[in-house]
C-alpha positions in Angstrom: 131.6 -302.9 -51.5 132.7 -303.2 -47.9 132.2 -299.4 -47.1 128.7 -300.1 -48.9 128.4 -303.0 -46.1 129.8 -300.4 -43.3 127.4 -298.5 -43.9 124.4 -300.6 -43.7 125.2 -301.8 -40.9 126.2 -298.3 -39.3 122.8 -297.1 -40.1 121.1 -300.3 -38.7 122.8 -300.0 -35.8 121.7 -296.3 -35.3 118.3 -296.8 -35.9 118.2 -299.9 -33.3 119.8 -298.0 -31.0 117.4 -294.9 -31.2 114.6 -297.1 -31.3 115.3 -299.1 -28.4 115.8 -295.6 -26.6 112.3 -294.7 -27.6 110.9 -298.0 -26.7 112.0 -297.8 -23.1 111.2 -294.0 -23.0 107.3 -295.3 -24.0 107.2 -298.2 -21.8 108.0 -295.6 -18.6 105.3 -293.9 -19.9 102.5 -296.3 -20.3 103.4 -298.0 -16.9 102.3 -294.7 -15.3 98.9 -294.1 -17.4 96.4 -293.1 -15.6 98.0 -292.9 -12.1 98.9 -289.1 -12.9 96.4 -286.4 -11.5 97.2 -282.5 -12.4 94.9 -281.6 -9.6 95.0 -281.8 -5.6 91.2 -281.7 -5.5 90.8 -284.8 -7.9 93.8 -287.6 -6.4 92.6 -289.7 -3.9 93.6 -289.3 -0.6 96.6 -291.5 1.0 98.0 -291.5 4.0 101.7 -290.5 3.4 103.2 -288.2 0.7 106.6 -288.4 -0.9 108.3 -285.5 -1.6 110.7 -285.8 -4.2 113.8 -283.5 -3.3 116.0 -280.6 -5.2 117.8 -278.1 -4.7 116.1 -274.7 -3.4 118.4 -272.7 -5.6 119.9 -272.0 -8.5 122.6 -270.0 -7.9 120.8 -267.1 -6.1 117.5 -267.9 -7.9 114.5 -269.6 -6.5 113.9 -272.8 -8.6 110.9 -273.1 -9.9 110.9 -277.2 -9.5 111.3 -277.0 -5.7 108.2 -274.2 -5.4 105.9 -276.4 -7.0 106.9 -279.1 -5.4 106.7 -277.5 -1.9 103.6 -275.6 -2.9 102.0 -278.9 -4.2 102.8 -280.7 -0.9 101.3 -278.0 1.6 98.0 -277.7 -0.5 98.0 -281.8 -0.2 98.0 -281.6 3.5 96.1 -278.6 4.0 93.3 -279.9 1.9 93.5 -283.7 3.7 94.7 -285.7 0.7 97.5 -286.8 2.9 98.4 -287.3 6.9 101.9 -286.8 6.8 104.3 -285.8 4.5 108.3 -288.0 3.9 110.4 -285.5 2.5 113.2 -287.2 0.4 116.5 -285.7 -1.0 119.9 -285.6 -1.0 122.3 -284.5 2.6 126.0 -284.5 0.4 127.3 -282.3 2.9 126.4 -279.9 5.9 125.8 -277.0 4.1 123.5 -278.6 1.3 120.2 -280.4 2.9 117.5 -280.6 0.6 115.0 -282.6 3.3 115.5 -279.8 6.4 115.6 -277.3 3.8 111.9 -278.7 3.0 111.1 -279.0 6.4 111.7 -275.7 7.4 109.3 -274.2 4.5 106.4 -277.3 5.7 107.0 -275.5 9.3 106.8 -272.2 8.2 103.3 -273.4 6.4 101.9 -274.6 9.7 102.3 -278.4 9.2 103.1 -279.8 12.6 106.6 -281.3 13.0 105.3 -285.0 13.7 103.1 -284.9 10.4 107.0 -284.5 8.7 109.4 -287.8 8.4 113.0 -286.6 6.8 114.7 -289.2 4.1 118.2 -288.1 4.3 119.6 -290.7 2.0 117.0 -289.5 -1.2 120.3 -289.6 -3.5 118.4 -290.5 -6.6 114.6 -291.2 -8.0 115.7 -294.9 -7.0 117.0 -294.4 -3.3 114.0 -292.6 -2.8 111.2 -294.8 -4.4 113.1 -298.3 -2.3 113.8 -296.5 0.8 110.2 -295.3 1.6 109.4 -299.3 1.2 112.2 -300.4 3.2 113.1 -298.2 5.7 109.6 -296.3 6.4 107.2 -298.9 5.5 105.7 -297.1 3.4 103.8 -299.2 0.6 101.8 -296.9 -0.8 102.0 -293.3 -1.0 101.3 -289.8 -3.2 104.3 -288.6 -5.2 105.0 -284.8 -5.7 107.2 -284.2 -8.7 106.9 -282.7 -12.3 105.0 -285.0 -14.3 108.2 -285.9 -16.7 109.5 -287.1 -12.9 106.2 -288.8 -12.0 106.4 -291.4 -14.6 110.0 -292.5 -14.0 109.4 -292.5 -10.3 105.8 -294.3 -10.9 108.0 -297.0 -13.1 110.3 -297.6 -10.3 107.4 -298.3 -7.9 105.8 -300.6 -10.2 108.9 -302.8 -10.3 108.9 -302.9 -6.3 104.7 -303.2 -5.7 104.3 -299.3 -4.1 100.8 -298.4 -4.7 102.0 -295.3 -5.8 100.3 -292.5 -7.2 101.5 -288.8 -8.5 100.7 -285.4 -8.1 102.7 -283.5 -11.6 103.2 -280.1 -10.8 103.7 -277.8 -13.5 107.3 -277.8 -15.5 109.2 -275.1 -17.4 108.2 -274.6 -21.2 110.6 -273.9 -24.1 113.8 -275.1 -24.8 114.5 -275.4 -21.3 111.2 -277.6 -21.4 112.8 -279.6 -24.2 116.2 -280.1 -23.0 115.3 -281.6 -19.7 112.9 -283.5 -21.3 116.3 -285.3 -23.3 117.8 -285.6 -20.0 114.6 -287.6 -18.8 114.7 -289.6 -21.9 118.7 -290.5 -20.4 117.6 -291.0 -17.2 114.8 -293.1 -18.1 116.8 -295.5 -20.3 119.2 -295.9 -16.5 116.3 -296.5 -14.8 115.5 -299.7 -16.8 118.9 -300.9 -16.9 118.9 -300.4 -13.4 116.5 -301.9 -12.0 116.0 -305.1 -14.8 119.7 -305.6 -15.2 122.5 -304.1 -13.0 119.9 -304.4 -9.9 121.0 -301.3 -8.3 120.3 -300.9 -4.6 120.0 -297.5 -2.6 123.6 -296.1 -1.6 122.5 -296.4 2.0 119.8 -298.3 3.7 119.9 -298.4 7.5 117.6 -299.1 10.6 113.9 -299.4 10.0 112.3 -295.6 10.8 108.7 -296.9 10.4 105.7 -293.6 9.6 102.6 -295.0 12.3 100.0 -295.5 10.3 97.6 -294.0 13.2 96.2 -290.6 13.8 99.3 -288.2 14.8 97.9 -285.0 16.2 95.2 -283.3 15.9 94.6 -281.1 13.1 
């Protein structure tokens, strides 16, 4: 009888668990319907776009995230869907700088150097999404990230009034497709706990670094 009752409640507690999972992974996803374009000919312009950072490597391989990412982010510019581009990831240490690693490809693509504003302190999806807020001013602006990534990132903006919209560039298929999209599922379940509960903050902050809002340069 009482193994009977384990059981139950075992399996009760499972299936709560799992669903709750799925009912935060669905919530992410509704907040972000229809602020998700596939296309840089059909988002609306803004004035600044965020580039979501990562790594340019894998080992010695080109990653296939940060190319679509980078590529996504010239055409945005070079087409005028954007004025300037904030370029957000992670500094750990001197030899690994995901924002001047991004700059130097913008540079190479002909983007002038004050149309570029570097986020050094981009640790996570959340230190990115606050700190274009509060340190750039920056109150509405284009994401550029797979679209797995634009939904979590469009969730975080919700919660801190970003007029944010994304541009989802394409993502591997397969069962690498499949197993970062259970790491998403993870990530997504932090991200509400996060921000609704724990009310986590960006590791760093800082002085204000404000992106004018004027006419840089010339095109």
């Amino acid at each position: 009888m009482f193994l009977r009752k384990a059981t139950i409640i075992f399996v009760s507690a499972a299936i709560l668990f799992v669903a709750s999972i799925a009912t935060m992974d669905l919530w992410v996803t509704f907040q972000a319907k229809d602020r998700i374009y596939d296309s840089v000919d059909a988002i609306p312009p803004r004035h600044i776009g965020l580039v979501l950072g990562t790594s340019k490597y894998i080992g010695k391989t080109l990653n296939p995230f940060y190319t679509y990412r980078i590529d996504a982010a010239q055409a945005l510019y070079q087409k005028d869907k954007v004025d300037v581009l904030l370029l957000s990831g992670d500094n750990a240490h001197r030899s690994y700088n995901e924002p001047w690693t991004m700059k130097r490809d913008m540079l190479k693509a002909g983007i002038p150097d004050d149309r570029i504003f570097l986020d050094y302190a981009g640790f996570r999806t959340l230190d990115s999404i606050i700190r274009a807020k509060k340190v750039f001013d920056a109150n509405e602006f284009t994401l550029v990230t797979q679209a797995f990534h634009c939904e979590r990132a469009l969730f975080i903006a919700d919660y801190y009034d970003i007029d944010a919209i994304c541009l989802a560039v394409p993502s591997p298929g397969g069962m690498a497709g499949l197993k970062i999209r259970a790491r998403e599922t993870l990530a997504r379940v932090k991200a509400v706990l996060d921000i609704y509960l724990l009310d986590e903050q960006p590791k760093f902050l800082g002085p204000k670094e404000s992106i004018p809002t004027e006419t840089l340069s010339d095109r």
